[in-house]
N, C-alpha and C positions, 0 to 999 in steps of 0.2 A: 346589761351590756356595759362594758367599760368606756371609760375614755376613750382608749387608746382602740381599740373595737371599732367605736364611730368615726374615729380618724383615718381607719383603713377603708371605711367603707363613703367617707368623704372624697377623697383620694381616690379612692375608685372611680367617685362620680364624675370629677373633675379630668381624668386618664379616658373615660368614655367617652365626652363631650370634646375635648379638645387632642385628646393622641387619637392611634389607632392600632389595626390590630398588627400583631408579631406572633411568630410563631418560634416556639424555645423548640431545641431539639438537643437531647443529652445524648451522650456516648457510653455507653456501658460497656462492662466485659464481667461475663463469669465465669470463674474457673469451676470444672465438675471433676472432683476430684479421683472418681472414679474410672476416666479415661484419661486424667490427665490434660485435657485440651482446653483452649480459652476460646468461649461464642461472645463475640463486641455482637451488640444490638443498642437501636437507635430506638429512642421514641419521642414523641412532639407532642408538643402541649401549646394551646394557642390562648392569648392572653392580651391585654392592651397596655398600650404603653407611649410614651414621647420622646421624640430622639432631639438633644440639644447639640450644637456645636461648643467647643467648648473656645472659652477667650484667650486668646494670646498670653497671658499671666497665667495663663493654668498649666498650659506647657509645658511638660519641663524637660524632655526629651528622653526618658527613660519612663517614670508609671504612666505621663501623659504624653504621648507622642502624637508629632503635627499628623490630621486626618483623621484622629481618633473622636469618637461622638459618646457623648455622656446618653445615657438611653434609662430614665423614669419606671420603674413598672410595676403594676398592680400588684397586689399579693393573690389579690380573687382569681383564684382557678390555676395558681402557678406552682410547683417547689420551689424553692428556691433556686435560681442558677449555679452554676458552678463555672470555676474558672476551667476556659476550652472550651462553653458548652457554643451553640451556634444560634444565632437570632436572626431568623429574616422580618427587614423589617422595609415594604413598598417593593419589595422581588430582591432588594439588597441582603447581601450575605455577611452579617459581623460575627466572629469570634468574641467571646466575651472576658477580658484581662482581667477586670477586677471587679470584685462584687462587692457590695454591703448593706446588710439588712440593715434600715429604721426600722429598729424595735423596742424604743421606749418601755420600760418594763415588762421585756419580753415578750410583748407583744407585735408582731410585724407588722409595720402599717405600708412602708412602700422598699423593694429593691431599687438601689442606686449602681447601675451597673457601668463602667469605662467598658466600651466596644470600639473595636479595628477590626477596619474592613480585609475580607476574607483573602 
């Protein structure tokens, strides 16, 4: 096991003990080329994770906008998010703006995702 391996699964431990659970929900669509037509289907995937507020100097009113919440989340049991996908996180509903993998030598230890509320 790597470093970066036991860092993910540190990170986990630490996401289980002190966040909690979220649930990802992605948007899809596929087009069948054969009738031509586009099926959108959803599917969730539930995971853990910690919602920060974020400080006033982070702000900046365009990637970080006032109301928006920095949200931590495991790699264990997730894909990766995607920008639109939707996190509930305590019955609350965020959009997810901006995502980015920690993945030190390409390996993912934690998403760091920017969410606003839905």
């Amino acid at each position: 096991m790597s470093f970066y391996q036991e860092s993910a699964e540190i990170v986990n431990e630490i996401l289980l003990e002190f966040g909690q659970v979220i649930t990802l929900s992605k948007n899809t669509s596929v087009y069948d080329p054969t009738t031509g037509a586009v099926t959108a289907t959803q599917t969730s995937q539930t995971g853990i994770g910690a919602v920060f507020d974020y400080g006033n100097r982070d702000i900046d009113g365009e990637l970080i906008a006032s109301g928006d919440k920095q949200l931590l989340l495991s790699v264990d049991g997730l894909d990766m998010p995607n920008i639109s996908d939707v996190v509930t996180v305590s019955g609350n509903q965020y959009t997810i703006m901006r995502v980015k993998n920690i993945a030190p030598a390409g390996t993912s230890v934690m998403y760091d995702c920017n969410i606003r509320g839905v």
